[in-house]
Structure formats: structure tokens, C-alpha cells
C-alpha positions as CSV (number, residue, x, y, z in Angstrom):
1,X,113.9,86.6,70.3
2,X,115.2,85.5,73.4
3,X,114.5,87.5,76.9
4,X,117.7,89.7,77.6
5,X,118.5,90.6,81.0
6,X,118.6,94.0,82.4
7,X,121.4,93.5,84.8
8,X,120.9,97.2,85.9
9,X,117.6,95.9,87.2
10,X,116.9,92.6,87.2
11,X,118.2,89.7,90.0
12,X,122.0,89.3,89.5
13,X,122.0,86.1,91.7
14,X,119.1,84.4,94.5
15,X,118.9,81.5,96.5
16,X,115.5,79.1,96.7
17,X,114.9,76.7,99.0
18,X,112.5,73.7,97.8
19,X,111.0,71.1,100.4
20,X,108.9,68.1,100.5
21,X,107.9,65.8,103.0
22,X,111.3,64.4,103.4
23,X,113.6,66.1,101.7
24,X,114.4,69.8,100.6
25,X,117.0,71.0,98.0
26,X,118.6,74.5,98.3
27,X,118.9,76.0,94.9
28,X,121.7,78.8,94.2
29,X,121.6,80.5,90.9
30,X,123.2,83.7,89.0
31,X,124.0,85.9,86.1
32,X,126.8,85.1,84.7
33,X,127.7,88.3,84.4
34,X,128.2,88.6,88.3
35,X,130.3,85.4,88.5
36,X,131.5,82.3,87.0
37,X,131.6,78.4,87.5
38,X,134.3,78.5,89.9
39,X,133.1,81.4,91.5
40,X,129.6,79.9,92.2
41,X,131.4,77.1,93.8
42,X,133.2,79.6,95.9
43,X,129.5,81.9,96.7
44,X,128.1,78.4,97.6
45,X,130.5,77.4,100.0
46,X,130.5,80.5,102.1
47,X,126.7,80.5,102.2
48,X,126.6,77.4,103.7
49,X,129.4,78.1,106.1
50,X,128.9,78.3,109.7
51,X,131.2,81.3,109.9
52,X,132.5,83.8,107.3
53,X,134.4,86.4,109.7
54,X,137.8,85.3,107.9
55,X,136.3,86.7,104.5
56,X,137.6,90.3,102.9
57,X,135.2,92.9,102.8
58,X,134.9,93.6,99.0
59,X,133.6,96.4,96.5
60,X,132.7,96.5,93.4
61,X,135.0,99.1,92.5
62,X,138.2,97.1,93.8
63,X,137.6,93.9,92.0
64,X,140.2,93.8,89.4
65,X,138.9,92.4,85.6
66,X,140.3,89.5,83.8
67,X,142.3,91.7,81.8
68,X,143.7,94.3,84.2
69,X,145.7,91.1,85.6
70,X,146.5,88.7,82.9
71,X,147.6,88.8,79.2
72,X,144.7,88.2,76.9
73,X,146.0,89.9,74.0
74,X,145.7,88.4,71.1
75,X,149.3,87.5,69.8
76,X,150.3,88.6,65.8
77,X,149.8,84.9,64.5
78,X,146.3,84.5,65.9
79,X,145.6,88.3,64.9
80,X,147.1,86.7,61.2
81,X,144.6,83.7,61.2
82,X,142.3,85.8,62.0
83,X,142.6,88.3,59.3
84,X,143.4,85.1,56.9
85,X,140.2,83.4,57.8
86,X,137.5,86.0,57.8
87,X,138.9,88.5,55.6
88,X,140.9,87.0,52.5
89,X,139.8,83.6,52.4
90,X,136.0,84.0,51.7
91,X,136.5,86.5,49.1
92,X,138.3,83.5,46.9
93,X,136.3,81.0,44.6
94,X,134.8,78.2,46.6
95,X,136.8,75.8,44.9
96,X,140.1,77.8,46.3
97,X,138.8,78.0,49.5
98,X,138.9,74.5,49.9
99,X,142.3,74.5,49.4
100,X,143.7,77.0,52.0
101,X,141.9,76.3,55.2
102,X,140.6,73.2,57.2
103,X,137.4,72.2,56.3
104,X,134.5,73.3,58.5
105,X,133.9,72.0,61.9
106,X,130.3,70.0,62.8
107,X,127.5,72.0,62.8
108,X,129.1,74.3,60.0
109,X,125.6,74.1,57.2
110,X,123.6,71.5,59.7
111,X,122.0,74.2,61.2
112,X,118.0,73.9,60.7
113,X,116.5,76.7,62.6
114,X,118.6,79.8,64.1
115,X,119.2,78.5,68.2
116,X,117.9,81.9,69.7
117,X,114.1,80.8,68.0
118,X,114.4,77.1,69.5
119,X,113.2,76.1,72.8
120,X,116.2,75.0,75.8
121,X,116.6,71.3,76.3
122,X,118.0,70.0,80.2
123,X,119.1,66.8,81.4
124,X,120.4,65.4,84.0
125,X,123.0,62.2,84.1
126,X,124.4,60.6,86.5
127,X,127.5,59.1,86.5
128,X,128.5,56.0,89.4
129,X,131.7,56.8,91.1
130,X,132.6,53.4,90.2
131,X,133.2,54.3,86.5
132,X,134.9,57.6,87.9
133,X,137.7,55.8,89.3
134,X,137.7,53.5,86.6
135,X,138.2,55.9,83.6
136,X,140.9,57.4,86.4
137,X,143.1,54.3,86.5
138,X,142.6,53.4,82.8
139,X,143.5,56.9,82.2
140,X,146.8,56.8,83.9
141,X,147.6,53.7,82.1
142,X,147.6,55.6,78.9
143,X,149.5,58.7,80.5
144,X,146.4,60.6,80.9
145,X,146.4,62.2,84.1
146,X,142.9,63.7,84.4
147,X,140.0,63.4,84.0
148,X,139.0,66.0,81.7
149,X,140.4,65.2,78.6
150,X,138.4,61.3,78.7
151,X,135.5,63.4,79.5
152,X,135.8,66.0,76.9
153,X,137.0,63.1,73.9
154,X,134.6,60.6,74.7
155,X,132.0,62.9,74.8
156,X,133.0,63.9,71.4
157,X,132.7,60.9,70.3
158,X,129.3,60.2,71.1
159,X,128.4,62.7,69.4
160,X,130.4,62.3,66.3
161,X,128.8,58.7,65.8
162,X,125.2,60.0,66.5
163,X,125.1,62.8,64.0
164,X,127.4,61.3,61.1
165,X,130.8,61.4,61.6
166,X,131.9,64.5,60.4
167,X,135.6,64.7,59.4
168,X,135.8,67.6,61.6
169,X,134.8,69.0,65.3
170,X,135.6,71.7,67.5
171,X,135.8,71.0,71.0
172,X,135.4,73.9,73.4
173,X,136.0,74.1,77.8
174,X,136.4,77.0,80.0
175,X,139.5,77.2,81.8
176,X,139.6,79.1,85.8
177,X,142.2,81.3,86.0
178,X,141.1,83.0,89.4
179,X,144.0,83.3,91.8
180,X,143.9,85.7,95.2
181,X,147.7,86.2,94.7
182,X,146.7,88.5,91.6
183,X,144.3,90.0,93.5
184,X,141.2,88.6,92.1
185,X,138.1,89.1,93.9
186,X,136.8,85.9,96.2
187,X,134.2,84.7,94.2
188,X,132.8,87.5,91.7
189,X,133.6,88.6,88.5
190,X,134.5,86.4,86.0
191,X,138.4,84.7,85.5
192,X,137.6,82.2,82.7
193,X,140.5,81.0,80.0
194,X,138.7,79.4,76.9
195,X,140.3,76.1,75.2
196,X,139.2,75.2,71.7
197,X,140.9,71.8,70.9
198,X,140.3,71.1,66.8
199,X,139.2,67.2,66.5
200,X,139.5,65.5,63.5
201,X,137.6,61.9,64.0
202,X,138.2,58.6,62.0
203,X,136.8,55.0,62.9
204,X,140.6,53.8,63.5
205,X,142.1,57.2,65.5
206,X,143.0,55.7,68.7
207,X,141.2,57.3,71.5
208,X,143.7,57.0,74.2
209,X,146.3,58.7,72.1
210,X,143.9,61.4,71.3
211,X,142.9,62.0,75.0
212,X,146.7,62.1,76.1
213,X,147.0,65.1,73.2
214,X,144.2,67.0,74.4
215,X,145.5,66.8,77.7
216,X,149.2,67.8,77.1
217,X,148.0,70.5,75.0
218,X,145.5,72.0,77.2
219,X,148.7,71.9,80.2
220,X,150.9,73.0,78.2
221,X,152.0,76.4,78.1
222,X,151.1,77.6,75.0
223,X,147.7,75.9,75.5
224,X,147.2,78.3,78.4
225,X,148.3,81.4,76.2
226,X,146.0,80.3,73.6
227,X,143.3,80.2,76.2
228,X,143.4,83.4,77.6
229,X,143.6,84.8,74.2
230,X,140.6,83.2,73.0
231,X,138.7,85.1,75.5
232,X,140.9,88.7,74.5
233,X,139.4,88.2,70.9
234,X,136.4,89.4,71.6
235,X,138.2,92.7,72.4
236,X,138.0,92.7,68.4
237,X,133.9,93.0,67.8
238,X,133.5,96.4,67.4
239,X,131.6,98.2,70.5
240,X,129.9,101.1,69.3
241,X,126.4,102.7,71.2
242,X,124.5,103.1,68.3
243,X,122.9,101.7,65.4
244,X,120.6,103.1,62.5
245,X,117.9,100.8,62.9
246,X,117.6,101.2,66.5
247,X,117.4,97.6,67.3
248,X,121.2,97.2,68.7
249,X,122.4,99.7,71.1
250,X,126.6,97.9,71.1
251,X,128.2,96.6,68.8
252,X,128.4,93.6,71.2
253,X,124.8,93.1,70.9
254,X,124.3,93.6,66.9
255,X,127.4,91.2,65.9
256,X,126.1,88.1,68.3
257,X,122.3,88.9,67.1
258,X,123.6,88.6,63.4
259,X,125.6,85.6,64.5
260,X,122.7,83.4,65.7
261,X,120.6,85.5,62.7
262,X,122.9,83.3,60.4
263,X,122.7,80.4,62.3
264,X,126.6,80.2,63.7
265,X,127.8,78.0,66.5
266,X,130.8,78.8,67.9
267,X,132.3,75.2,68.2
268,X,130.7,71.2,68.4
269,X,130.4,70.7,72.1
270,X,131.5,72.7,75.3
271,X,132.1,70.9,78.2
272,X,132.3,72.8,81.7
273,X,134.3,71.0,84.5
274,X,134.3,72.2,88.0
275,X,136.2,68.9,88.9
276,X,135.6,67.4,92.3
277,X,134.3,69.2,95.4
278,X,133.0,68.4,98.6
279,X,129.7,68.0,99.4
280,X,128.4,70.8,101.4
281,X,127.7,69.8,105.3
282,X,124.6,67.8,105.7
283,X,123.6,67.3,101.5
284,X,124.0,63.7,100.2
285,X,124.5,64.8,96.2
286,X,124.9,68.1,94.3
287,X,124.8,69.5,90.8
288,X,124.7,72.7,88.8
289,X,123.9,73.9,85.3
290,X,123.9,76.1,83.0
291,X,121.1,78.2,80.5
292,X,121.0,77.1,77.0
293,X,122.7,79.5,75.4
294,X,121.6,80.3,72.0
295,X,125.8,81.7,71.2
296,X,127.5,78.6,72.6
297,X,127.5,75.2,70.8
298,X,125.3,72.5,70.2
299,X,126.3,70.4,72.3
300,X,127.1,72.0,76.0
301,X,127.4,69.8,79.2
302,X,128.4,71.2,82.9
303,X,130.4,68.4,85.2
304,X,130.9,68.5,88.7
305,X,132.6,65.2,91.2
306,X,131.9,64.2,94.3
307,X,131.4,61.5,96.8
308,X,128.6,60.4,95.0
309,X,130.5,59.9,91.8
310,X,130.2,62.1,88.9
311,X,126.8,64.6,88.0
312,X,126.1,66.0,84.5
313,X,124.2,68.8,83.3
314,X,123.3,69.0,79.7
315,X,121.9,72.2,77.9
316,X,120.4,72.1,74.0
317,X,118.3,73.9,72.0
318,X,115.5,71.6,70.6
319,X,116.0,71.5,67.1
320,X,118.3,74.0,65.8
321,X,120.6,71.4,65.0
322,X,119.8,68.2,67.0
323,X,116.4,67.4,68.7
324,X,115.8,65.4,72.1
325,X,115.8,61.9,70.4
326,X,119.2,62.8,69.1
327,X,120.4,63.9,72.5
328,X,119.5,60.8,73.9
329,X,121.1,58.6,71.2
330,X,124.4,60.7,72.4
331,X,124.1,59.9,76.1
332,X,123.1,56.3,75.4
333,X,126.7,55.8,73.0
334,X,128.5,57.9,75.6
335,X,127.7,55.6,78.5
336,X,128.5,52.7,76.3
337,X,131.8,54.3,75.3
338,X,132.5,54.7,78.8
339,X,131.4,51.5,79.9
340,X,134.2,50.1,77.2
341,X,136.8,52.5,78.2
342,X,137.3,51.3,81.9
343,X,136.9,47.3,81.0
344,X,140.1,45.9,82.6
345,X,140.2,43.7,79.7
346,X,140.8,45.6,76.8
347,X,142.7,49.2,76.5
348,X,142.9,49.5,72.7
349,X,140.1,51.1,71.3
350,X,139.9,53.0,68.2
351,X,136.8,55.8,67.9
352,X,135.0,52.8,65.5
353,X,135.4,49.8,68.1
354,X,134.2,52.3,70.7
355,X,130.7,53.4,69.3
356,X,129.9,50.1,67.4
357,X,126.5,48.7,68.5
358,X,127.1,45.5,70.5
């Protein structure tokens, strides 16, 4: 069973420093209960600053939560789903089932070993920031105007060609929502939106009109509703203090226990994008990461840009449903995808075109 942190007691957040003979790397982690991505971002550029007398004094007590500034109630249609999904659809005959709801996204019965009994997996890419601003431009050809969405797809895809194109995927990315004129707190707590994009591959879908989807979705406005009330559903797991068997003190704890118990992902990949940053004074590249969360999904990579082009941090867990060979067939058809994706040359590429073996 994975190690659970005692956040009464344990280290919410620390700084290392790591030298050698030429070179030394400052190392700034934390519980993610204390902050998120963004606000790391934040904590790490006020550590490093020269002077922080402009910053608010803050206490714990005055930093406003998520939800005591922003709607993330769950509206009556996704309650609906909901309801339809978990409750009246599984108590049908397979056969019906099939009928009324989409089929099950990748990993849905690929799961070999439950992910909380599986060792973590990291790596590292590294991304030129030649192909940055070449994905850029070739995405503004095809009226994508970020980044994220070529990112988030072409990632997908990778991964759909590596573990046998599944007919259906669930794509997953936390969205910031932190914003001092609501009164959120400088960099603490945590002001995270969560988009879950449904992807449903073929060889000939055309990746460029997928990508400008994803992106107009996730801008859109009801994108951004459906964000924040992805994150107010889990106001619906039951949160109770006891349990008869004594192993689960919340209801928190004993529903996500039984979930990676019966080996449940909650989507195909999650990508976390910070976007680009400046490097801090005097550092030449810079990166950051995430643990290997046993509730996430499968796949889960952390992205941030800088000067130095583009840094990626990949998390797994060694063979619940993929194993390290696996996660380097995806990152050697994701390079290649992106290779093809900013050739001047050619602009039309369908999913198939795009992972086929040279």
C-alpha cells in the first residue's frame, strides 16, 4: 500500500540545494495539498527574488478555497450523466449496456496489476525550442492558437498507436484558475479547473482538425464550466469519519482505496502545462514534476517552456498497465509525430500518416 502522508506532521514543502564541482541545482518541492502547479511557480519565484517587501502578509485562516470563490457545482445534466452512468446503466444486461453509453475509454479492462502495488516510473525529455516554435507557427496555420492542444493530441496519439489503437481515450489537463482579484491567496492553496476532452482515434481523423476542437472547446465557455465542475464532483464521494473495519477513517480515503483496489484510472493521459516562464536569475534550464500517482491515469506528463525550449516530466507506474519499454515506444512515436507535424512541407496529416514507421 502506498506511504500516505501525515500533513499534520510531516514536511508540507522544502528546498534542497545539490552541488558538484561545477554546477549545483536548487530543488523546490511540496505537498500538493499546500499548493498547486501554478502556485509552485509563484513560491519559486519569490524565493529567488532579491526582495519580497511588496508581498501580503498571509494566514492560513484568510485564504479563501476554490469553492468559496468560484462555481463548481455540478450542473443538473452532469448530476443526470452521472446518475445515468453509475447507477442505471450497469444494472442492465451487458448486451444493453452497449447500446446506451460510449464504449469505455483506454485502459478500461487493460489494467494488469492495481497502480498503488506498482513501482513509479520518471523521465525526463527534452524538447529543442526549435520544434517549439515550429509546432507554434504550424499551429496557427491550422487556427490553433496554442500550444497545448498540439501537446495534449499528439501526445495522445503516441500513445494510441503504441498500445493498440483503442477506439476510445480520455484525455485529462488541469486548468489554473487563481486570480488575486477574487482574492485568492499568492501562491497557496490550490485553484485548479479540470478538463477531460473524450478522444475518439481513427488512422484517417485529421489531427489538425482535432487539435483546433480541443482547443476551442477547452476556451470556450462551457469548456471552462465543465472544468470547474469536474473538480466540484468530488463534493459527491461521501465523507464520513468512520468505517467498520477500521482501515478508512473518510469516506475520501475508502472510495479512492476501493478505486485503485479495482484497478480504475481515471482517464488515458493527463498532461500538466505551466506554459512558458522565465528562467530564474542566474539558472540556464529548469523543470518540475510530479509523483506518480496511483489515482491519476496511465499516462501523466508535466510541461514547462522556456528559453531553452520545451522540458517534460513523465510519471508511470511500472506495469499496471504499461511498463518502461512501452513508455519509451510512446516517447520515440511522439518525437517522430512531432518531427512530422512542424515539416514546412506537408500540413495534412491524418493520426495513421502521423505514427507510421518511416
Amino acid at each position: 500500500m502506498e506511504h500516505i502522508q501525515n500533513i499534520d506532521t510531516g514536511i508540507l514543502w522544502q528546498v534542497t540545494r545539490y552541488t558538484s564541482a561545477t554546477t549545483s541545482f536548487l530543488a523546490l518541492s511540496s505537498d500538493h495539498a499546500l499548493l498547486d502547479g501554478r502556485g509552485l511557480f509563484k513560491l519559486l519565484d519569490y524565493l529567488v527574488r532579491d526582495d519580497i517587501s511588496d508581498l501580503l502578509h498571509e494566514s492560513v485562516a484568510d485564504v479563501p478555497r476554490l469553492e468559496d470563490t468560484l462555481n463548481v457545482k455540478p450542473d443538473a445534466m452532469l448530476l443526470l450523466g452521472l446518475v445515468y452512468r453509475e447507477l442505471f446503466v450497469p444494472k442492465l444486461p451487458s448486451f444493453l449496456q452497449a447500446y446506451l453509453v460510449a464504449p469505455p475509454s483506454w485502459p478500461t479492462g487493460q489494467v494488469s496489476i492495481a497502480p498503488n502495488q506498482c513501482p513509479p516510473i520518471y523521465t525526463l525529455l527534452d524538447l529543442p525550442l526549435q520544434t517549439v516554435v515550429g509546432l507554434k507557427a504550424a499551429g496557427r496555420l491550422h487556427q490553433v492558437q496554442t500550444l497545448h492542444p498540439i501537446l495534449k493530441l499528439s501526445y495522445a496519439v503516441a500513445i494510441w498507436s503504441v498500445v493498440g489503437r483503442p477506439s476510445s481515450m480520455q484525455l485529462q489537463s488541469p486548468a489554473s484558475v487563481r486570480d488575486t482579484k477574487l482574492g485568492h491567496s499568492q501562491c497557496t492553496a490550490c485553484y485548479t479547473a479540470s478538463h477531460s476532452v473524450p478522444f475518439q482515434p481513427t488512422s484517417g481523423s485529421d489531427f489538425w482538425k482535432e487539435a483546433a476542437a480541443i482547443g476551442a472547446y477547452m476556451s470556450s465557455a462551457i469548456g471552462k464550466r465543465r472544468a470547474l465542475q469536474e473538480i466540484g464532483s468530488l463534493s459527491l464521494v461521501p465523507d464520513y469519519t468512520s468505517s467498520a473495519d477500521g482501515l478508512h477513517p473518510t469516506g475520501w480515503e475508502k472510495f479512492f482505496s476501493e478505486k485503485m483496489d479495482n484497478k480504475k484510472y481515471s482517464g488515458s493521459l493527463e498532461i500538466s502545462n505551466i506554459g512558458h516562464v522565465d528562467l530564474p536569475t542566474g539558472a540556464n534550464d529548469l523543470c518540475w514534476g510530479q509523483a506518480a500517482s496511483p489515482l491519476s491515469t496511465p499516462f501523466g506528463i508535466s510541461v514547462v517552456g522556456h528559453l531553452g525550449g520545451l522540458r517534460v516530466a513523465g510519471a508511470f507506474r511500472d506495469g499496471s498497465v504499461v511498463d518502461s519499454a512501452a513508455i519509451e515506444s510512446v516517447h520515440q512515436v511522439w518525437k517522430r509525430v512531432l518531427d512530422r507535424l512542424v515539416d514546412p512541407v506537408r500540413s495534412d496529416w491524418t493520426l495513421g500518416a502521423l505514427v507510421a514507421e518511416e
